[in-house]
C-alpha positions as CSV (number, residue, x, y, z in Angstrom):
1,X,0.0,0.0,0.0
2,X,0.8,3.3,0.6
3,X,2.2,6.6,2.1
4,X,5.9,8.1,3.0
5,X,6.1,9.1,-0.6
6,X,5.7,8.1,-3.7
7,X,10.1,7.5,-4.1
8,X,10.7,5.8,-1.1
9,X,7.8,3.2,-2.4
10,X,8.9,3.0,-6.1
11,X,10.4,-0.8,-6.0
12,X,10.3,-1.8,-8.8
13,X,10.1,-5.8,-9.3
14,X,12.5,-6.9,-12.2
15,X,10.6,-10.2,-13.2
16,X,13.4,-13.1,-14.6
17,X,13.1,-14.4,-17.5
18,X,15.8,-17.4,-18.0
19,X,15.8,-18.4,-21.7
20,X,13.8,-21.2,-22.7
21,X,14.6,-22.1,-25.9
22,X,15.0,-20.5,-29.3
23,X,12.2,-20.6,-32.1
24,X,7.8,-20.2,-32.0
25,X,6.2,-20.7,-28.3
26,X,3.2,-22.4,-27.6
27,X,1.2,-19.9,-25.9
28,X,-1.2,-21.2,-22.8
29,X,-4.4,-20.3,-25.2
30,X,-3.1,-22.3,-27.7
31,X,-2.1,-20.5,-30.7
32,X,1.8,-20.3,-31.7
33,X,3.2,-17.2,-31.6
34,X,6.6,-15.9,-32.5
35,X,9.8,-15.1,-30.3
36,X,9.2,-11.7,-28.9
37,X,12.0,-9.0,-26.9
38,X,11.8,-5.9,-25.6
39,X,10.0,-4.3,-22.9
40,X,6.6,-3.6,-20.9
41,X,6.4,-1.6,-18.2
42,X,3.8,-1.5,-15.2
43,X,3.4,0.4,-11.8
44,X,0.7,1.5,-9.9
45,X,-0.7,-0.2,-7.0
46,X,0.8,-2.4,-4.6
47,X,-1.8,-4.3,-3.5
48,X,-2.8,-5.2,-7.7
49,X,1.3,-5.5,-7.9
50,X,1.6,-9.4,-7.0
51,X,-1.1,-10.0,-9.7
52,X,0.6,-8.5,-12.6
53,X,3.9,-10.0,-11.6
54,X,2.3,-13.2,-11.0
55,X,1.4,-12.6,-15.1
56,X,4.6,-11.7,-15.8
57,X,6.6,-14.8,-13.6
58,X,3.8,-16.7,-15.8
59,X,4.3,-15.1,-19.1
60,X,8.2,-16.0,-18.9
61,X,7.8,-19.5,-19.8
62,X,6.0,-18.6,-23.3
63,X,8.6,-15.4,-24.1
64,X,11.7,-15.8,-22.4
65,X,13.1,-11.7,-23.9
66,X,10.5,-10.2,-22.8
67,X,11.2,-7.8,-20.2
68,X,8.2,-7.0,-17.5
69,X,9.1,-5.1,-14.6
70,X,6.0,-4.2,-12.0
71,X,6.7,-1.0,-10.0
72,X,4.8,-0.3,-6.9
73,X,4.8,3.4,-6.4
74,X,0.6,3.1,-5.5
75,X,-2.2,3.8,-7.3
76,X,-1.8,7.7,-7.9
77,X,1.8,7.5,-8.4
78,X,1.4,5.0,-10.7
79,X,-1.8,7.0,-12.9
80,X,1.0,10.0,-12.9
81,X,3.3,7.9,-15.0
82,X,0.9,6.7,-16.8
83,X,-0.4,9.4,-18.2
84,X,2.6,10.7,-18.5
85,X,3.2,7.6,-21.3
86,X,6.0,6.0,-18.9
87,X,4.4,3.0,-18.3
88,X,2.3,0.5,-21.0
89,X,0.2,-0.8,-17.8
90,X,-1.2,1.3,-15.3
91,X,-2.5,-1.3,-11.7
92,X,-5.0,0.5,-9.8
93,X,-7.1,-0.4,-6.6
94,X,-9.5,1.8,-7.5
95,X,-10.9,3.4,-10.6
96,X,-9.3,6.8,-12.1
97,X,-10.5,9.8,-10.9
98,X,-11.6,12.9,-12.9
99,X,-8.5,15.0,-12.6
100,X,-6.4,11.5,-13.5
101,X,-8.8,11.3,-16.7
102,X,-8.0,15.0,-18.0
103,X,-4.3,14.2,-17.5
104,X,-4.0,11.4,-19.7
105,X,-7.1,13.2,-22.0
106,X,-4.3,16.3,-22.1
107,X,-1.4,14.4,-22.6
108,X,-3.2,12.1,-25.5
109,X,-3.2,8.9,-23.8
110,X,-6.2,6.7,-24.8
111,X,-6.9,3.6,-22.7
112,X,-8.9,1.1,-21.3
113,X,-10.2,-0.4,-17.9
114,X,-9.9,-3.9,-17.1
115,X,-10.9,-5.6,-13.8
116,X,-9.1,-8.6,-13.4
117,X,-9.8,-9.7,-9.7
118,X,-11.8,-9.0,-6.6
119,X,-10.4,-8.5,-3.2
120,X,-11.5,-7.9,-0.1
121,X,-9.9,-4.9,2.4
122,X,-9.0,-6.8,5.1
123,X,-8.7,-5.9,9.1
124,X,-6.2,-7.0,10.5
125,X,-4.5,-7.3,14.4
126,X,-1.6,-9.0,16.2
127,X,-1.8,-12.7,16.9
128,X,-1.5,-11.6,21.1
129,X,-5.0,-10.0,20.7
130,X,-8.0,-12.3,22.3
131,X,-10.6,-9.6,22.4
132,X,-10.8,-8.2,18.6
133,X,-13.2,-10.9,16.9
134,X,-15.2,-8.8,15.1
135,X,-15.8,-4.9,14.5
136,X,-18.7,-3.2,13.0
137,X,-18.2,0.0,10.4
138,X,-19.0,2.3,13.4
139,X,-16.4,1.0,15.6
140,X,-13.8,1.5,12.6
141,X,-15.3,4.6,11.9
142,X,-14.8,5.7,15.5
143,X,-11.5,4.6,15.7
144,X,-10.1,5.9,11.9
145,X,-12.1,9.0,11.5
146,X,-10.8,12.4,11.1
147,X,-9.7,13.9,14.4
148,X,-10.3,10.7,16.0
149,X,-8.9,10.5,20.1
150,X,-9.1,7.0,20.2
151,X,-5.9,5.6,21.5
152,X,-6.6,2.5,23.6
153,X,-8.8,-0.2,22.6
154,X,-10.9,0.0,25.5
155,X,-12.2,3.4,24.1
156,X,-13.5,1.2,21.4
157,X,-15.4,-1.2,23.3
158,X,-15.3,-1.3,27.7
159,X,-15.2,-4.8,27.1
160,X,-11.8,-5.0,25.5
161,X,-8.6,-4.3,27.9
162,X,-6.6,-1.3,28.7
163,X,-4.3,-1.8,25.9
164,X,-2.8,1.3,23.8
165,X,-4.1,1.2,20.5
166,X,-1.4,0.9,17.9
167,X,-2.4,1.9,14.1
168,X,-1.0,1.1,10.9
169,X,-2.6,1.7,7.1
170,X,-2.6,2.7,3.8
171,X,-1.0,6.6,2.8
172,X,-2.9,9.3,1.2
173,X,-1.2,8.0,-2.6
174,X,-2.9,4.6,-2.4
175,X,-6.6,3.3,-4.1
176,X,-6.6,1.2,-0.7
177,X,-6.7,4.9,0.9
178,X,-9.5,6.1,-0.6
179,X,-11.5,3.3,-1.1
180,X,-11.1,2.5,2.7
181,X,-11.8,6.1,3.9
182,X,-15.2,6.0,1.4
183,X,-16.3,2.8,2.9
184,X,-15.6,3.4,6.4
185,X,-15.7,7.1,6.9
186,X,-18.0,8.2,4.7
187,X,-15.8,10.4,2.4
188,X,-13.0,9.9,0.5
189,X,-9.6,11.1,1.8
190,X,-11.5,11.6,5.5
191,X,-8.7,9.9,7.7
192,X,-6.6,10.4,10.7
193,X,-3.7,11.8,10.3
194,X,-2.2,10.2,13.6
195,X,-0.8,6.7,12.5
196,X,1.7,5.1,10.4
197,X,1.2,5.4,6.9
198,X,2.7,3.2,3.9
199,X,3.2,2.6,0.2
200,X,4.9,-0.6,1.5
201,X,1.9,-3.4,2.4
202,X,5.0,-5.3,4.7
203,X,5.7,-2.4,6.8
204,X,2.0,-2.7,7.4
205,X,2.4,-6.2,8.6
206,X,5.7,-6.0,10.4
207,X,3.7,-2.6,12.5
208,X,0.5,-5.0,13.5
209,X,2.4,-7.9,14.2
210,X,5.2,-6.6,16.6
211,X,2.5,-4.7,18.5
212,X,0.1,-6.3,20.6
213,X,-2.7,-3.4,20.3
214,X,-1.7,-3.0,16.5
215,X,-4.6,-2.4,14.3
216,X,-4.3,-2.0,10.4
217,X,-6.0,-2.6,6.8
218,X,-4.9,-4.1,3.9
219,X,-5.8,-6.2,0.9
220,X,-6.9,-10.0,1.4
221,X,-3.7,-11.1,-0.8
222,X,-1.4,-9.7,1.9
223,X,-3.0,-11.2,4.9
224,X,-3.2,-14.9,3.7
225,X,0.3,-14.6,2.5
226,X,0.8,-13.4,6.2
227,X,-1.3,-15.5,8.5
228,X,1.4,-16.6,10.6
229,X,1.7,-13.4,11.9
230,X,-1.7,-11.6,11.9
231,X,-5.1,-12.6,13.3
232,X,-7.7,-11.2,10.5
233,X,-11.1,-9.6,12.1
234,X,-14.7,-10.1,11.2
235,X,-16.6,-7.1,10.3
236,X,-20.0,-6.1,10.8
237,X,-22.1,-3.8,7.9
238,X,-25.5,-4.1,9.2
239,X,-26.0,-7.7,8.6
240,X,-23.6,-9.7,11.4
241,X,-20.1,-10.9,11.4
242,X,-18.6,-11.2,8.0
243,X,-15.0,-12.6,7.4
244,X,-13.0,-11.7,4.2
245,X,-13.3,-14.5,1.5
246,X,-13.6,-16.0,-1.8
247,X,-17.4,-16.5,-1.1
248,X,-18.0,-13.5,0.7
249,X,-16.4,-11.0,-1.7
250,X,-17.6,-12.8,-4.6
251,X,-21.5,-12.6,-3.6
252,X,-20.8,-8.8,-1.4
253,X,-21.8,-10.0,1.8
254,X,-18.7,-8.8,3.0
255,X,-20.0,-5.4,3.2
256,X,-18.6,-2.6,2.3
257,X,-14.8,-3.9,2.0
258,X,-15.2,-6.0,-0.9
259,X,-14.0,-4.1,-4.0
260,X,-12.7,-4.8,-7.9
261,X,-9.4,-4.7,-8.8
262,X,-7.9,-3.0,-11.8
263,X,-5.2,-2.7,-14.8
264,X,-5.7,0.0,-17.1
265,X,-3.8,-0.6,-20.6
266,X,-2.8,2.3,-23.0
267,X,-3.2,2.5,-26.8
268,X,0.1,3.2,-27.6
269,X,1.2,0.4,-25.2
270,X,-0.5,-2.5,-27.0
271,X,0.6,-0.6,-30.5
272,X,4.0,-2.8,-28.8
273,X,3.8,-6.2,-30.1
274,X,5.4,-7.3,-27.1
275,X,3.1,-5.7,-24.8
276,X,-0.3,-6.4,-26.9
277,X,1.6,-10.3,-26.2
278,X,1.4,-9.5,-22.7
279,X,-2.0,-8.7,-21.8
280,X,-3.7,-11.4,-24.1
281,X,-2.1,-13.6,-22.3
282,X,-3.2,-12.2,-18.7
283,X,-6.6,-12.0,-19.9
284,X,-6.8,-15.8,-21.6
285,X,-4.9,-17.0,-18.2
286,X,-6.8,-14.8,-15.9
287,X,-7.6,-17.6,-13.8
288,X,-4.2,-19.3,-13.5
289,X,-2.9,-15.5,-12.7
290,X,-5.9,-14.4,-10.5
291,X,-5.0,-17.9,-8.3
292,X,-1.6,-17.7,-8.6
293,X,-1.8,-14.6,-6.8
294,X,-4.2,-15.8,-4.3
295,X,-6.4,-13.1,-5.2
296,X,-10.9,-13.5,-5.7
297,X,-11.3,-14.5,-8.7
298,X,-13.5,-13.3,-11.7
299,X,-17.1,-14.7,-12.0
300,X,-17.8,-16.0,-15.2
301,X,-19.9,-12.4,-16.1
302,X,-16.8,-10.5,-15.3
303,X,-14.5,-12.3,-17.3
304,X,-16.8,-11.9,-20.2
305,X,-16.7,-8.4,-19.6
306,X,-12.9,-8.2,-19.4
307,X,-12.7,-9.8,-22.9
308,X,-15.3,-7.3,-24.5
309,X,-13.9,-4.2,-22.7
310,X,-10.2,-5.3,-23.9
311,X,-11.2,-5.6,-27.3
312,X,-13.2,-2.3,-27.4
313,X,-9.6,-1.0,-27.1
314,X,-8.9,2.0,-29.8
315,X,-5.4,0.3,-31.3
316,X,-2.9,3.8,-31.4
């Protein structure tokens, strides 16, 4: 996720591709298609991040000099480059906003929007808490909202223990960021400003796991890849306990933290052979990618949306 600035989060994940052989490649859908090189470049998000490197790690056994590095500089840093034409691949947790759309509009950058998973913003607290089981939105609300004086966990609740309240979540540059302060507070970009922010979604972990009263938020991917160390939380929207899932994002009873996950692909970038190469393949392998990533996969009505908003694509 996000926060400390857009450099400091910039890591950019140089995906190897060992050579595999000379001559045509059998691609996963099927059809034989020649030996490709050069480059395609992504950034944006880091929570959409492990899915397009899990398509590139993926796409390196069918085109071995193909170069695809993922960069994680977060949602907004990542629509910056893109509509600047620095990237081919823009990953976003949320869709572009208005003044995003006029940037690339002014800087002639025609594209299109692609969700390619669900997720599921998770809650997450240290493995030492016994009391934390479930949450409802109001409780969040109370304890994220702007000016917020919560600082121990028995403000939240007189049931839970005098414990100091420890939080950790997404920054201000992130999709996570402002889809989690819409859902929970109300209003996009309506947070606290009293917590530890980052780009990084393992600073996040490393905060709630070393503290006993730690409290943060993050995409489903990064808890189940980190369940050793965290204790996720049930939340309540109005309708009872709800735990992050498969199931429960798929069919939105995990109210409100399920949400779609995006890619958004330039015209000029698939004018690239190599990265036209690229995204056919994530999209005809979008299952193998999404569970490869250990993300919530597509329904079937999704995927057939995917397919007919990737070939509504103006070709630059």
């Amino acid at each position: 996720m996000r926060g400390l600035g857009v450099a400091s989060a910039a890591l950019v994940l140089t995906v190897g591709l060992a050579a595999c052989g000379g001559g045509d490649n059998d691609t996963a859908g099927g059809d034989t298609a020649a030996e490709l090189s050069g480059e395609v470049k992504v950034d944006g998000s880091s929570t959409v991040g492990p899915l397009s490197k899990a398509a590139a790690d993926l796409y390196a056994e069918e085109q071995a000099k193909v170069n695809v590095t993922v960069g994680i500089s977060g949602t907004g840093g990542g629509f910056k480059k893109f509509c600047n034409g620095e990237t081919d691949i823009s990953d976003a947790s949320r869709p572009i906003k208005d003044e995003e759309k006029k940037e690339c509009d002014t800087k002639g950058v025609k594209y299109v929007e692609l969700i390619v998973a669900n997720d599921a913003l998770s809650v997450v607290v240290s493995k030492e808490n016994t009391w934390a089981d479930c949450l409802t939105v109001a409780q969040l609300k109370k304890i994220w909202e702007p000016g917020s004086k919560v600082g121990n966990w028995n403000q939240v609740d007189p049931k839970f223990p005098n414990e100091p309240l420890k939080l950790f979540g997404a920054g201000t540059d992130s999709g996570t960021f402002d889809y989690w302060t819409g859902a929970i507070n109300g209003e996009e970009g309506a947070h606290r400003t009293d917590y530890t922010p980052s780009e990084d979604d393992n600073v996040i972990v490393q905060g709630v796991s070393g503290s006993k009263g730690g409290l943060g938020y993050f995409g489903f991917t990064y808890y189940e890849e980190n369940a050793d160390k965290l204790k996720i939380v049930k939340v309540d929207g109005g309708a009872g306990c709800v735990e992050p899932s498969v199931a429960t994002a798929q069919d939105n009873s995990y109210k409100p933290l399920s949400r779609p996950l995006f890619i958004y692909v330039s015209d000029k970038g698939v004018a690239k052979p190599q990265v036209k190469d690229f995204v056919d393949f994530f999209i005809a392998n979008i299952d193998e990618v999404v569970k490869e990533a250990k993300f919530v996969p597509l329904t079937e009505a999704q995927k057939a949306t995917l397919k007919s908003e990737y070939d509504s694509l103006p070709k630059a």
